[in-house]
N, C-alpha and C positions, 0 to 999 in steps of 0.2 A: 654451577655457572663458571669456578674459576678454570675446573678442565677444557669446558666448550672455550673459555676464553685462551686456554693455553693453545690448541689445536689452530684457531683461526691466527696468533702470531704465527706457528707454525708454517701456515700454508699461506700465510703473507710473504714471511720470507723466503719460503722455496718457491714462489713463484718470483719475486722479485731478484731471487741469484740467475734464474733463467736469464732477465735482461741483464744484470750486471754483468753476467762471466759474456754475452755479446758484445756488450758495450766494450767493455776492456782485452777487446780482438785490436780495438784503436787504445792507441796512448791516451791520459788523461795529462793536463797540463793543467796548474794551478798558476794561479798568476795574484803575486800580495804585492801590497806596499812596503809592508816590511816585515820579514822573515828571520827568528829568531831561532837558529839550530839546534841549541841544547848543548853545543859544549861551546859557548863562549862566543859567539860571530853575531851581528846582525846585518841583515843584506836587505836593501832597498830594492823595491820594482825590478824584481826577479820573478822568474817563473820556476818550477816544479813541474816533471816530467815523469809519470807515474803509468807505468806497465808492468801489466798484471796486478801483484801484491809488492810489488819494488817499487823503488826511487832506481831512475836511472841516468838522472841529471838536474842541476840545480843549476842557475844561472846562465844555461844556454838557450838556446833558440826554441821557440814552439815547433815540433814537425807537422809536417802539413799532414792533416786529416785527425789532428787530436781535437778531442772535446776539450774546451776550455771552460774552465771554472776561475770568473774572475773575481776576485775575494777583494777586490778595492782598499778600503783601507782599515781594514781588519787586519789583526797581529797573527803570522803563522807560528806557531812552535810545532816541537812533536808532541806525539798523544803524554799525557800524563802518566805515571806510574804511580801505585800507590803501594807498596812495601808490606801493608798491613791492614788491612779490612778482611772484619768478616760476615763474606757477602751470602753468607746462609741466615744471620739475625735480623728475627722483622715481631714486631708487634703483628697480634691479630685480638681482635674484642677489646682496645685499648690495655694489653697488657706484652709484656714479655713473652713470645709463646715458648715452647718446649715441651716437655714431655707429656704424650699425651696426644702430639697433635696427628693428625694422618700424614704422611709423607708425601703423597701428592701435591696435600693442601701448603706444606713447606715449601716444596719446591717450587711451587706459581709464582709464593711470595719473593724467592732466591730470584726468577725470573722477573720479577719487577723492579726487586733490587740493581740486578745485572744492567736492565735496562736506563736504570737511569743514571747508572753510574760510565756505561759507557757515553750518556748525551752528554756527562756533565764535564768532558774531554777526556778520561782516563780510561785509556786502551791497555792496559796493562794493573792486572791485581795480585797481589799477593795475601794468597787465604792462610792463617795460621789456624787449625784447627777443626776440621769438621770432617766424616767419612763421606757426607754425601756431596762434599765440594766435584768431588771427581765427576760424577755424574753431567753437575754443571758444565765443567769443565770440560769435560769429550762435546756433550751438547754445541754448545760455543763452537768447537773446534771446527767440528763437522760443518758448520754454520747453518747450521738450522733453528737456530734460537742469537738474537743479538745479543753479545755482552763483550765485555772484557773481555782479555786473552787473560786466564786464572792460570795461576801455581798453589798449589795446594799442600798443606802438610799430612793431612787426613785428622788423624786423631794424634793428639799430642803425648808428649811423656811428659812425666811428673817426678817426683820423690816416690811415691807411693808405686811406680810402675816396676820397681825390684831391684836389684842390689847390680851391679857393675854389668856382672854376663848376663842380666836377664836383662839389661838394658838394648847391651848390642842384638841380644837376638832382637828386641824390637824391632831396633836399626833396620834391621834386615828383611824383616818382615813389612814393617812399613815401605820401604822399596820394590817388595814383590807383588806389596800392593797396589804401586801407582804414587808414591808420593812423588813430588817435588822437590821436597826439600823435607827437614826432619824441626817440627816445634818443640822446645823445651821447656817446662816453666820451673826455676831456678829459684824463686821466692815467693814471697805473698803477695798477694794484689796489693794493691796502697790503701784499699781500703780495709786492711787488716794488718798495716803499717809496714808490708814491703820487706819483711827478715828474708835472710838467705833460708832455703827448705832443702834443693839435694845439694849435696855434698860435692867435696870437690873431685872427688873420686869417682860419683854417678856423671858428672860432669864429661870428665875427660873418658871413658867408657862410651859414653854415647857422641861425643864429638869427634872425636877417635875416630869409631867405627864407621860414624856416616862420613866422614872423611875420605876413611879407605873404600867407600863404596862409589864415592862421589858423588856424595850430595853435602849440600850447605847446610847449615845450622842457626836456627834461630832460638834466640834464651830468652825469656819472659825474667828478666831480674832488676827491681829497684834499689835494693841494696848495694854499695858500693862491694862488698866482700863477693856475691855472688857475679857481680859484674869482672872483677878482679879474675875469678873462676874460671867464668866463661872463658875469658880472653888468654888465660896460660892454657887453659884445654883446648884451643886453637877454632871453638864457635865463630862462624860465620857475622853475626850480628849479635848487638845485646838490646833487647829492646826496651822500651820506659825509659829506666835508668834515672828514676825521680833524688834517690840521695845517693847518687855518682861523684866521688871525690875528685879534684883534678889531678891525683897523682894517679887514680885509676883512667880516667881519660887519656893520661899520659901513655899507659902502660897501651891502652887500647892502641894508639898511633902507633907505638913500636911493632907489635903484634898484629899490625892491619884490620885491627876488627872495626866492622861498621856501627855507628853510634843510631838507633832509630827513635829519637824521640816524638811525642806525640805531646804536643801543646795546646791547640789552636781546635780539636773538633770532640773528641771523648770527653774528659772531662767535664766540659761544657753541655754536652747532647744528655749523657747524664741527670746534669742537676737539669736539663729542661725539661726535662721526661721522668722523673723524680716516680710518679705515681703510677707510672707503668711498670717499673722495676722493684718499688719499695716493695718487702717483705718478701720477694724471690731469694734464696739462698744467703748471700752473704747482704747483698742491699739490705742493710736497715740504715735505723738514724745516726746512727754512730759511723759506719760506712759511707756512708753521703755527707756527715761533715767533716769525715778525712778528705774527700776527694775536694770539698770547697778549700779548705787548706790547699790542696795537693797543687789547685790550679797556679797558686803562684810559686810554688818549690817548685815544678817544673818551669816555669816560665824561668825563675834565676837559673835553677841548672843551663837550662838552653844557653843562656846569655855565656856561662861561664864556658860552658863548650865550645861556643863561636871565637874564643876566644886561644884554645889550643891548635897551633899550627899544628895543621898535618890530619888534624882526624873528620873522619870520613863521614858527614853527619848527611846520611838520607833520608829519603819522603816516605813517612807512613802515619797513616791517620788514626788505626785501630778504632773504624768506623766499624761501631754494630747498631743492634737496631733503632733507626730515626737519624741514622746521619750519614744514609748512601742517600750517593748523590750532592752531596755536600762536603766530599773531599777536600775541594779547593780550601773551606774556611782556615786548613792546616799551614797553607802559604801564606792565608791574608795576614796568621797572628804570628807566621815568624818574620814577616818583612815588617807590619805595623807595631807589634808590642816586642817581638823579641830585637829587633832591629838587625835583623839577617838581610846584605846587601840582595836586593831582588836580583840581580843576575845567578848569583849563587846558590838561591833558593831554586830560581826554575832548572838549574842545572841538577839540584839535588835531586827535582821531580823527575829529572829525563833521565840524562849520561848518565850520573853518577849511580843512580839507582838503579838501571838496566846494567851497569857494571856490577855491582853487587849481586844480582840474581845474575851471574852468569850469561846474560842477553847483548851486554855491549858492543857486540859486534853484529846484533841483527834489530837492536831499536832502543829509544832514546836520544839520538840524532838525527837531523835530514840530510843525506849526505848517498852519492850514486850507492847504491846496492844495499841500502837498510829497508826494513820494514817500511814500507808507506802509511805508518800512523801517524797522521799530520790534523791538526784541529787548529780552528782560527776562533780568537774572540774579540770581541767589540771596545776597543783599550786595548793600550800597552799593557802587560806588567810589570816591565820596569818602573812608569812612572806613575801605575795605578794596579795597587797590589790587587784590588777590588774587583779588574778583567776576568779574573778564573771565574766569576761568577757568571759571565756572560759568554760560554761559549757557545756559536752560532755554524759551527762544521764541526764535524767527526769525519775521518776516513781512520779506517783500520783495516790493514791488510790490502788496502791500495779501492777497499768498498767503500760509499761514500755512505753514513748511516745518518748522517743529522745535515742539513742545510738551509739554515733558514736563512742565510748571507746572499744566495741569489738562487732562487728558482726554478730560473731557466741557463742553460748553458748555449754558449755560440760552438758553431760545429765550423770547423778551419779547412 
């Protein structure tokens, strides 16, 4: 059933790119009450002027013969970015699935993932870890399958992946394979209390090289020391970062590394889902009540980060199974519990984050010649961090995928 069901999305959406790439022979014009860019501006009763997969004007005139889409008063931002989800983890039979399962049967569920992760405003994902992201990932591209616009690391490195040079061969390898970017993981998970694991040596060997390759660098490190690591071996981002010291936050600012902490949805998804993971690998009971601890040593760390001028704290959820689609909760708990001013937060989810994966020049802002990944929800965020829950448009790529804000459109 799930094949026949993957084929008829399939031939949904290749029949509906026939109208779309017609329709976008004419302009598209978005028309909000109030228009929120992503690096700092809000504009009133302006319009959005969308041709082809671009912005080609904000705040000018409708030209004659665009379709308008009027969004009343609904908040527009850009699409969301999510730094960290991995959008291959899904329950099947009320459990964890994994090995074992048919690969087909995986990837339907990747594709339901996708799917609601892009209704739920997030046009942009960053997958740390899995070989079959790629597949995703071209899928999407091609746009024969709705989702996110994925970056992928494939399969990560570890300690265990070999000693300095057999790192960089990775490096290397993972590149020829299609990576995105290169995953590291630096320490323990936190439910096995977060110690630093490679060295600072495997560290700067594998950041190094993907550096000289040009690709970024993500570290999986809760430990302040591994964190430390990362950021002299010149990593891209340190992500967790559950017992981060503030002279290592320091260091990170000097060194330009990005901070990814994840407060507001893992954790949490986690202990809700307790019984689908217990007994898989390291889940037990003793690992699930590190992570009931963990939820508030992250919430203080956040607080103490927010608190260092200068460093670069971006949007990642490290959404796996049971919390795609539910990205946003990451923003509600750093403007509600962590008290991150909302404007900085939505920035973290747009610019700043589309800066950090190398994007800031093609999305993350609304602004003439970016990406047209534009989403409106029902509420402000500024003054209702809660809105991410109610997003009511998707356009990604200049394609309108979700609209349930109006309808029908007037033709000009």
């Amino acid at each position: 059933m799930r094949s026949v069901r993957l084929w008829m999305v399939v031939a949904l959406y290749l029949f509906q790119g026939v109208h779309v790439a017609r329709a976008q022979e004419k302009p598209i014009a978005i028309v909000a009450g109030t228009i929120i860019d992503g690096a700092g501006k809000v504009l009133h009763n302006q319009s959005i002027v969308v041709q082809g997969s671009k912005i080609v004007s904000v705040g000018g005139p409708v030209p004659a013969g665009a379709l308008v889409y009027n969004l009343g008063t609904l908040t527009v931002t850009p699409g969301l970015i999510d730094t960290h989800a991995h959008i291959m983890w899904h329950f099947d039979n009320g459990r964890l699935a994994g090995k074992g399962e048919q690969p087909l049967q995986a990837m339907l569920y990747a594709v339901d993932n996708a799917v609601v992760t892009l209704n739920a405003g997030f046009t942009t994902v960053q997958s740390p870890g899995a070989p079959e992201d790629k597949y995703l990932r071209d899928a999407i591209a091609r746009g024969i399958i709705p989702g996110p616009r994925i970056l992928t690391s494939l399969q990560p490195l570890t300690e265990a992946s070999g000693d300095p040079e057999k790192l960089r061969e990775l490096v290397r390898e993972r590149k020829q394979e299609g990576a995105d970017f290169i995953k590291i993981f630096a320490s323990k998970s936190i439910r096995e209390g977060g110690a630093q694991t490679m060295s600072d040596a495997q560290l700067q060997a594998a950041c190094g090289e993907a550096k000289k390759l040009g690709l970024r660098t993500l570290v999986h490190a809760h430990a302040a020391s591994a964190a430390r690591a990362a950021s002299l071996a010149g990593c891209t981002s340190v992500e967790h970062g559950a017992f981060i010291t503030d002279d290592v936050f320091e260091l990170m600012v000097r060194n330009g590394t990005y901070f990814d902490p994840n407060i507001g949805l893992v954790l949490q998804n986690y202990i809700a889902n307790k019984e689908k993971f217990l007994g898989i690998g390291n889940y037990n009971e003793e690992g699930f009540a590190d992570m009931v601890k963990g939820e508030s040593i992250v919430l203080e760390g956040f607080k103490r980060a927010l608190r260092i001028q200068g460093l670069q704290i971006i949007y990642g959820t490290d959404a796996v199974a049971g919390a795609h689609g539910r990205n946003g909760e990451e923003f509600i708990a750093r403007v509600q519990q962590g008290g991150q001013d909302p404007m900085a937060a939505l920035i973290s989810a747009t610019a700043l984050s589309a800066k950090s994966l190398g994007l800031g020049d093609q999305i993350g802002t609304i602004g003439p010649g970016m990406q047209a990944d534009i989403i409106a929800m029902d509420g402000n965020p500024l003054t209702d961090a809660t809105s991410v829950r109610r997003v009511e448009f998707v356009m990604k790529g200049g394609t309108i995928f979700k609209n349930v804000a109006s309808s029908q459109y007037a033709k000009k």
